[in-house]
C-alpha positions, -999 to +999 in steps of 0.1 A: +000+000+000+009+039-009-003+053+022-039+053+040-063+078+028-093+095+042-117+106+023-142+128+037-172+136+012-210+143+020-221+132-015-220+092-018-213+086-054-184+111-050-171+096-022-174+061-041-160+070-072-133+085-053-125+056-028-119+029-061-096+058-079-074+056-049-079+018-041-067+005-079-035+033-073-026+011-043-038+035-013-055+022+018-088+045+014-109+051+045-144+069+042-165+090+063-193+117+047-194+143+079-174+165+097-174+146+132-169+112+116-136+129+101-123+140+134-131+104+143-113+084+118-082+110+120-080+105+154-074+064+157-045+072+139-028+058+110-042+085+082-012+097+058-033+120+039-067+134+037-091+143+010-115+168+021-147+183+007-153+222+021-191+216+025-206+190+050-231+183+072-221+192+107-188+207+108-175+216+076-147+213+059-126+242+068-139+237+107-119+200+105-093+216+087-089+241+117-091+213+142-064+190+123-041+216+122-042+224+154-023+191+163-011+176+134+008+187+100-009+159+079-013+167+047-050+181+042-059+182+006-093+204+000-118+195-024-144+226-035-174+225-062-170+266-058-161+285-086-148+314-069-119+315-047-134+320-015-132+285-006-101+278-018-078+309+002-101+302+035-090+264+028-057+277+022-058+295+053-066+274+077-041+250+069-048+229+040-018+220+016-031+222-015-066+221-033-088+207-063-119+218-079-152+197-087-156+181-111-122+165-115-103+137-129-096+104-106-059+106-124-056+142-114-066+132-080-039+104-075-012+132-088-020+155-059-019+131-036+011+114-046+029+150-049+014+156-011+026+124-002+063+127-015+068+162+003+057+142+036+091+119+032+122+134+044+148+151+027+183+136+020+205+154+033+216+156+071+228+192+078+213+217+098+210+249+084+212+282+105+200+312+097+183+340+115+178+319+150+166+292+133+180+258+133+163+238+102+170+201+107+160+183+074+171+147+088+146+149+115+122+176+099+121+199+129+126+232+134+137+251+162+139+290+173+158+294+207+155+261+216+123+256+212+107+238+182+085+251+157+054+233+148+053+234+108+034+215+083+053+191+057+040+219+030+055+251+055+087+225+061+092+222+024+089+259+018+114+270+046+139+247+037+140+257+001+143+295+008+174+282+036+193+264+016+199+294-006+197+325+020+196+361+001+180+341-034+150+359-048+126+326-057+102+334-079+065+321-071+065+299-101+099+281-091+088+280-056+055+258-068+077+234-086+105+230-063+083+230-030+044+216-045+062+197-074+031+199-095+022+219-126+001+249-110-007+272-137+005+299-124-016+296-092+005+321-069-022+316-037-008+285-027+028+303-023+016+333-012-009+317+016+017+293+025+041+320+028+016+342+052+014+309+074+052+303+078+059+339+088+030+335+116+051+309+125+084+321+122+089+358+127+088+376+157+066+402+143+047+383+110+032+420+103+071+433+097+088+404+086+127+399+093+131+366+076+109+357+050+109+390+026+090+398-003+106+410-034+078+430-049+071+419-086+090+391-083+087+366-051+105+356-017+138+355-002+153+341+030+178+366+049+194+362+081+188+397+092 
């Protein structure tokens, strides 16, 4: 098996259809159509990944994605029938990794999960990197300020490492969403830039004036020790 997969989806031919993608690409696939059963499943354990749908019955989606996240840095991919974007930053925003739109593809589905998946495996190499009170350990995937350790998700660990390992670079959004998401995004900045809001939260003393993580206007992000 790939990995065990929750899939959380109110509507039951989704959630079927779904389920038997995942299943024939060798995933474990678990299945629950509410908010609480979510919460449920995710807490027994064992979940690598989980599909969820923004609108449910009982909590929604973004009110499991909020109490996920408040504990665990599993990836969380979010599944909206919306056409605007209002679902997708708020999803963004409260934690999720990365999302897809109704209707969609099964193979398109197995591809983000997969690329979720792979950023949840650890890096090669063993150094720590140092840079502006931070000690960045990709061996063990922890991070630490002032000896005490930063809670990040695999998504906010795979961003920070990438602007360490080359301090004072100027990454540009695009090469940030291959090297970090490693997935064809179109151009989609809001997963970089929402991801980026989240990791300063995180990381800076003041996220409002940011010392680490600075934006080049026009262009993207770099890392600076300063």
């Amino acid at each position: 098996m790939d990995g065990h997969v929750l899939v959380v989806e109110d509507d039951p031919s989704i959630r079927e259809v779904t389920a038997i993608g995942l299943r024939r690409s060798g995933f474990q696939v678990s299945t629950t159509g509410d908010g609480h059963g979510a919460l449920e499943h995710w807490r027994t354990g064992g979940v690598d990944l989980i599909v969820l749908d923004v609108m449910l019955p009982g909590l929604d989606g973004l009110q499991v994605c909020q109490a996920v996240r408040r504990s665990s840095g599993v990836p969380i991919l979010m599944v909206t029938a919306r056409t605007d974007t209002t679902d997708v930053v708020a999803g963004l925003e409260c934690g999720a990794d990365d999302y897809l739109r109704k209707p969609f593809e099964p193979a398109e589905l197995v591809a983000r999960v997969r690329a979720l998946l792979r950023r949840g495996t650890h890096p090669e190499e063993e150094t720590v990197l140092r840079i502006g009170g931070l000690a960045i350990d990709p061996a063990r995937f922890t991070v630490h300020r002032e000896d005490r350790e930063v809670p990040l998700t695999a998504t906010e660990f795979r961003l920070l490492l990438e602007l360490a390992r080359r301090p004072g670079r100027v990454f540009t959004r695009d090469l940030l969403l291959d090297r970090v998401w490693g997935y064809p995004y179109l151009g989609d900045s809001r997963l970089v830039d929402v991801a980026v809001q989240r990791l300063r939260a995180k990381i800076e003393a003041d996220p409002a004036r940011p010392e680490l993580v600075r934006t080049v206007r026009g262009v993207g992000y770099k890392l600076t020790g300063h």
